[in-house]
C-alpha positions in Angstrom: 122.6 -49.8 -6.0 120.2 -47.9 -7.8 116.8 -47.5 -6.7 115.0 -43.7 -7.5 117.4 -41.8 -9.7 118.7 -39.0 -8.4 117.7 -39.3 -4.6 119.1 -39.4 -1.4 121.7 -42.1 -0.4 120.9 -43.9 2.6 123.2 -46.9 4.5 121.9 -48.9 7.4 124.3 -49.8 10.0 124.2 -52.7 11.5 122.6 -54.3 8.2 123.4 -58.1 9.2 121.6 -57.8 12.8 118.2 -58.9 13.4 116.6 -55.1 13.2 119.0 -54.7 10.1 117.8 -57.5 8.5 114.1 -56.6 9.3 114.5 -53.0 7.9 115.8 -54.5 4.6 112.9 -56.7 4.7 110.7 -53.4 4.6 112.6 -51.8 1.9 112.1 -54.9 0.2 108.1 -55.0 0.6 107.6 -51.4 -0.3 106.4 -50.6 -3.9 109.0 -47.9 -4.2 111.7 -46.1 -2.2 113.3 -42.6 -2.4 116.9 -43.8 -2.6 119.8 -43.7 -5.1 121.6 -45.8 -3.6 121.5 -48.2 -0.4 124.4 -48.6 1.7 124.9 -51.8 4.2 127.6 -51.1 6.3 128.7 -53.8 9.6 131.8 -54.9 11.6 135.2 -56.0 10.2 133.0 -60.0 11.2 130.1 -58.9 8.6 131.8 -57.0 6.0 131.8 -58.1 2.6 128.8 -60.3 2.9 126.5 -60.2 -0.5 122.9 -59.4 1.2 120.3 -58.9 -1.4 117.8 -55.5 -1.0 115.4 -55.2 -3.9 116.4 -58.1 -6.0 120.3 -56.9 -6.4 123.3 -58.4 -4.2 124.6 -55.9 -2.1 127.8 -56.2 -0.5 128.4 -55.0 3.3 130.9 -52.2 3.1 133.7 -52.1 6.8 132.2 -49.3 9.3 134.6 -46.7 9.0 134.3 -42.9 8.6 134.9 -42.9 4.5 131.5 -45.4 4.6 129.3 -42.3 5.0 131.1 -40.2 2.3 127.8 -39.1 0.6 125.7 -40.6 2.7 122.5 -38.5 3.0 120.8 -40.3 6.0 122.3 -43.3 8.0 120.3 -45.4 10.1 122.2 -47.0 13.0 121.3 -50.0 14.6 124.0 -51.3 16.9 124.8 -51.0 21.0 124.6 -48.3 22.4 128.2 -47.4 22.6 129.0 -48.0 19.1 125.9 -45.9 18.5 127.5 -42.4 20.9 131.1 -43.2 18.5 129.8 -43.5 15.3 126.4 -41.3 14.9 128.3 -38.2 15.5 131.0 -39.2 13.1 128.4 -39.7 10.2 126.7 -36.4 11.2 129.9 -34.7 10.6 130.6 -36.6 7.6 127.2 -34.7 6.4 124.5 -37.4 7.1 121.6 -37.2 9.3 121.6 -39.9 12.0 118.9 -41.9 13.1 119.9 -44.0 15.6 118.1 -46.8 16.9 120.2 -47.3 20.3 119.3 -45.7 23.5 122.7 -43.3 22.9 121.0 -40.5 22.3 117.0 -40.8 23.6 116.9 -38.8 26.3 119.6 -36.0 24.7 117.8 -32.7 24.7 119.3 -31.8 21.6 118.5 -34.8 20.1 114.6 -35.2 18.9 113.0 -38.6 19.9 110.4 -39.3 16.9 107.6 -41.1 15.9 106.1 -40.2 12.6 102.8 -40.5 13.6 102.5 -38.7 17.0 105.6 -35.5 16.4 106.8 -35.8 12.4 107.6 -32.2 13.1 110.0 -32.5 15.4 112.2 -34.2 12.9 113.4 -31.5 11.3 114.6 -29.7 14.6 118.3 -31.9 15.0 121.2 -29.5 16.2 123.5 -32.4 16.7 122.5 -33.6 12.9 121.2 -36.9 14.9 117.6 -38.3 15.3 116.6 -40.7 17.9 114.3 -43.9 17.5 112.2 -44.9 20.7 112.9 -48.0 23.1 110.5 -50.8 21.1 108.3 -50.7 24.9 107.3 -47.2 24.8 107.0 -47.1 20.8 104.7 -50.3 20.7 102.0 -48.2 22.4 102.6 -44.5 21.0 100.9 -44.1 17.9 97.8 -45.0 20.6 98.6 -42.7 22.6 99.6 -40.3 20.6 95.9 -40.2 19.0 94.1 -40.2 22.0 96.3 -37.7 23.5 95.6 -35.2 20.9 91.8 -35.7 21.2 91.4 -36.0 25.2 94.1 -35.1 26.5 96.7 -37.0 28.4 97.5 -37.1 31.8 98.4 -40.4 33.1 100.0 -43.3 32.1 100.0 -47.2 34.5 101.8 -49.5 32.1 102.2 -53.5 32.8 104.1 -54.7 29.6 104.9 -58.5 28.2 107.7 -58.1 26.2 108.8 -60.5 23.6 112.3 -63.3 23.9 113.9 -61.2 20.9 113.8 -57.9 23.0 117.5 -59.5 24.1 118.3 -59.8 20.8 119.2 -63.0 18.6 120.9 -64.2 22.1 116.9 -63.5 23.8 115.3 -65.8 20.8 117.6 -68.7 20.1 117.7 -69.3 24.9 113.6 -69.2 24.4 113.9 -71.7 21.5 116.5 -74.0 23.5 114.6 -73.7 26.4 111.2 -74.8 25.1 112.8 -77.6 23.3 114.1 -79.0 26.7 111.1 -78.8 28.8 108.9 -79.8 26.1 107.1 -83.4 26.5 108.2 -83.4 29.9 106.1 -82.9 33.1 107.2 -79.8 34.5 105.9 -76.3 35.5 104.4 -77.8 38.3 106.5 -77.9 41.5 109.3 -75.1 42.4 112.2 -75.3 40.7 111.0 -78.3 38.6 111.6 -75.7 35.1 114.8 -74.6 36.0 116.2 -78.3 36.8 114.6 -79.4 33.5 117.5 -76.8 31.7 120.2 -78.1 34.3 119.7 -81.2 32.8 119.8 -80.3 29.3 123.1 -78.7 29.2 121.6 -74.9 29.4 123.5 -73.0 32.4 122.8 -69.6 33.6 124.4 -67.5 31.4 120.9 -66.7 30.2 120.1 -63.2 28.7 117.1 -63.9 30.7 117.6 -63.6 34.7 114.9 -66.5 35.6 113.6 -69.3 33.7 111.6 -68.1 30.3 109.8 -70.7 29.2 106.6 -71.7 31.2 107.1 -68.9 33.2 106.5 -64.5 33.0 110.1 -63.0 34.8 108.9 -59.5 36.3 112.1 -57.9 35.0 113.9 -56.3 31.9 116.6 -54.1 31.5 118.8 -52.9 34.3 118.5 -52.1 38.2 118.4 -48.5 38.5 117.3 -46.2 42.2 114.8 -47.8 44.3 113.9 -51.3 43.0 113.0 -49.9 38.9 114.9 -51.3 35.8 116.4 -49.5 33.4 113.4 -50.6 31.0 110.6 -48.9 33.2 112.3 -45.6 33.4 112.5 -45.5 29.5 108.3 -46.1 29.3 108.3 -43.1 31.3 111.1 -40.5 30.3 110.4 -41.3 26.7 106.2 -41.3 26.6 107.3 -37.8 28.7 109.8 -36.5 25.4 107.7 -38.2 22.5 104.3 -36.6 23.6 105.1 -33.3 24.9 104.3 -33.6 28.1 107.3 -33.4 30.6 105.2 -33.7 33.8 103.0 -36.7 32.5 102.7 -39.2 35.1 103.5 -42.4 34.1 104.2 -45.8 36.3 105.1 -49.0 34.7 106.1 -52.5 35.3 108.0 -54.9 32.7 107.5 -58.3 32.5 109.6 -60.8 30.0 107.0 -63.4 28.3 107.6 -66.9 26.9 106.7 -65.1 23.1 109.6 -64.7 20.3 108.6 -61.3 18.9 105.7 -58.6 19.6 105.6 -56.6 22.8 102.3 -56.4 24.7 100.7 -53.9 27.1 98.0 -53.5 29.4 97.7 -49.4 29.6 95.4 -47.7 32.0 94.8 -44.1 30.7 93.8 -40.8 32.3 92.7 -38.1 30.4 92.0 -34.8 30.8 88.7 -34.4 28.7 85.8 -36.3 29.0 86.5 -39.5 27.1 84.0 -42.4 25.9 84.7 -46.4 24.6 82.9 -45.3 21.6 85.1 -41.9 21.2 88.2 -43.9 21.9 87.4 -46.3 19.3 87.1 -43.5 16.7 89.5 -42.0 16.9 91.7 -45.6 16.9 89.6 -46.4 13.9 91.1 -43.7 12.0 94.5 -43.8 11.8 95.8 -45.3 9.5 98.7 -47.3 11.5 96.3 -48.8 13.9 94.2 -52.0 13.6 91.2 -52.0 16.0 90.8 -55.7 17.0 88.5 -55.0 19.4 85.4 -57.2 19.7 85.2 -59.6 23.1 82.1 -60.6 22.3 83.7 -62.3 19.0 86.7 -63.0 21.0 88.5 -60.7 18.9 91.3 -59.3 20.8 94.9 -58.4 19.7 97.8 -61.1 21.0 101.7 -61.1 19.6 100.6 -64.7 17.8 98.4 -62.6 15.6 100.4 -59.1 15.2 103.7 -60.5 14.7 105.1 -59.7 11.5 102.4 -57.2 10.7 103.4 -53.5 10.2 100.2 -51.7 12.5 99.6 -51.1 15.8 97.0 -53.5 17.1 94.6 -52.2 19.9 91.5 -53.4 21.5 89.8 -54.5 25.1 89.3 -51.0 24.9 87.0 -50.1 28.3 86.0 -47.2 30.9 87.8 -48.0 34.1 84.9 -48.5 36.7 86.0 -46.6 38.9 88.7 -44.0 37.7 87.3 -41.0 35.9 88.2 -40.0 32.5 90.4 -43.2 32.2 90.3 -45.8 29.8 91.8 -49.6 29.8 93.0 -51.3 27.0 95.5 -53.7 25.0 98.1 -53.1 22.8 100.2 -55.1 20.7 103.4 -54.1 18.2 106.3 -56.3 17.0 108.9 -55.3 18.4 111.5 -55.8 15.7 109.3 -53.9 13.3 107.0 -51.2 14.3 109.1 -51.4 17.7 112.2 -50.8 15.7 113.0 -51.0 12.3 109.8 -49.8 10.9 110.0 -47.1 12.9 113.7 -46.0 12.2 112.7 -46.4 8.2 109.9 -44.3 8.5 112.0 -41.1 10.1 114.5 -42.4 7.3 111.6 -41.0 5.0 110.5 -38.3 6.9 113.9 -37.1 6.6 113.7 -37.6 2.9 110.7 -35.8 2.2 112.6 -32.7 3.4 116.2 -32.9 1.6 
């Protein structure tokens, strides 16, 4: 496929998943793109599907090592352990790896990016492999990342409400069947009264989902690791630590599954180390250029997935001085999760990269 001439060749791996399919999406929507040629590249079940990307069929080449024969950047989204198998092969093959899987996040020779906050750290990749934040911790760092460089970051207390289609396609489509069989019926209000409602329609418990989704928040997502925390809360806080700089940030956090298809949500409760104002905050938000500032209770203009979804920006607002922790601001932050939580994300080191070959 030819897009840009002589440029850089590119190939997304995992193309026919739902962050594959949302990163061609984005290459679609944007007015031009540095590439010579794009690559789709899936499992012996995918390959040789026709996918369109920008207007021209496409067909889905096997994942094998000849697929990144000239490959200049490959962009990996798959599980994790097909992720640790296959990154390293395309980096020896000559590409440079971003990788989208939680493989490589917490490698120290592996840089964990996000444009906006540490672009710079890009370029630093021993292993020839660049790693994309968990979509929790991203939906909240280009935040962060601002308001750390202007105050000063010290602290980090989380609560997140993360999307159905953090599972995956498996997360969305058991949200979907399980709001079709509680709706029109009167339920959600005795114990058990939910969960009897899916008995009865056929859904059992092999649920991605641990409790009940719909018509109800399940405090858990991820794995149980040490002492009660899931594998999703130890990523908010060993990847805020890497992405920003700060290795002995502290940061608590508690993850919470939502009834919503797509766009995580957080409630963040910031320290800083410099004196630190609504009105400063919401300058310095206003200004970047990733970041809408919905932020206007009086109005009640406040960021929620409903509205974000789809959309490319971080959205923050509710932005206000905690009463009574110095130096610490509350707010709420939303980011869909497949796009600026993933793909988007992914694309944009993808360019990054490019910028530099």
């Amino acid at each position: 496929m030819t897009a840009a001439g002589n440029g850089p060749v590119v190939a997304i791996v995992g193309a026919t998943g739902a962050v594959g399919t949302t990163m061609i999406d984005i290459i679609d929507a944007r007015e031009s793109v540095p590439w010579s040629e794009i690559r789709l590249v899936a499992s012996a079940r995918s390959a040789g599907k026709v996918l369109k990307v920008r207007g021209e069929d496409v067909t889905v080449r096997l994942l094998e090592p000849e697929v990144f024969d000239g490959v200049d950047i490959a962009l990996f989204d798959v599980p994790d352990e097909i992720s640790a198998e296959w990154a390293p092969i395309a980096a020896a093959r000559g590409a440079v790896a971003v990788d989208n899987s939680g493989a490589f996040r917490m490698d120290p020779d592996v840089p964990l990016v996000v444009p906006e906050v540490n672009a710079d750290k890009a370029a630093d990749r021993p292993k020839g492999i660049i790693a994309n934040p968990n979509c929790t911790t991203l939906s909240m760092m280009a935040a962060m990342g601002a308001l750390h460089r202007e105050f000063g970051l010290e602290a980090l207390v989380v609560a997140s409400y993360q999307a159905a289609s953090g599972a995956g396609q498996p997360g969305i489509d058991r949200l979907q069947a399980e709001l079709s069989a509680v709706a029109g019926k009167n339920v959600g209000q005795h114990g058990g009264d939910v969960a009897a409602a899916l008995a009865e329609a056929g859904l059992g418990t092999d649920s991605p989902f641990p409790a009940p989704l719909a018509l109800n928040v399940v405090p858990w997502a991820g794995s149980l690791k040490d002492d009660g925390w899931s594998s999703e809360e130890l990523k908010v806080r060993n990847e805020s630590r890497k992405i920003l700089g700060i290795p002995d940030l502290k940061v608590s956090a508690t993850c919470v599954r939502v009834p919503v298809v797509t766009t995580h949500a957080l409630a963040v409760h910031a320290t800083f180390g410099r004196e630190v104002t609504v009105e400063g905050a919401r300058k310095v938000l206003s200004e970047q250029p990733t970041i809408v500032l919905a932020d206007d209770p009086a109005a009640g203009r406040w960021p929620t997935p409903a509205d974000v979804v789809g959309d490319d920006p971080t959205w923050v607002g509710r932005i206000r001085q905690a009463l009574d922790f110095p130096n610490t601001l509350e707010l709420f932050v939303c980011g869909d999760n497949l796009r600026k939580g993933a793909a988007l994300n992914t694309y944009e080191i993808a360019e990054t990269v490019a910028a530099s070959l």
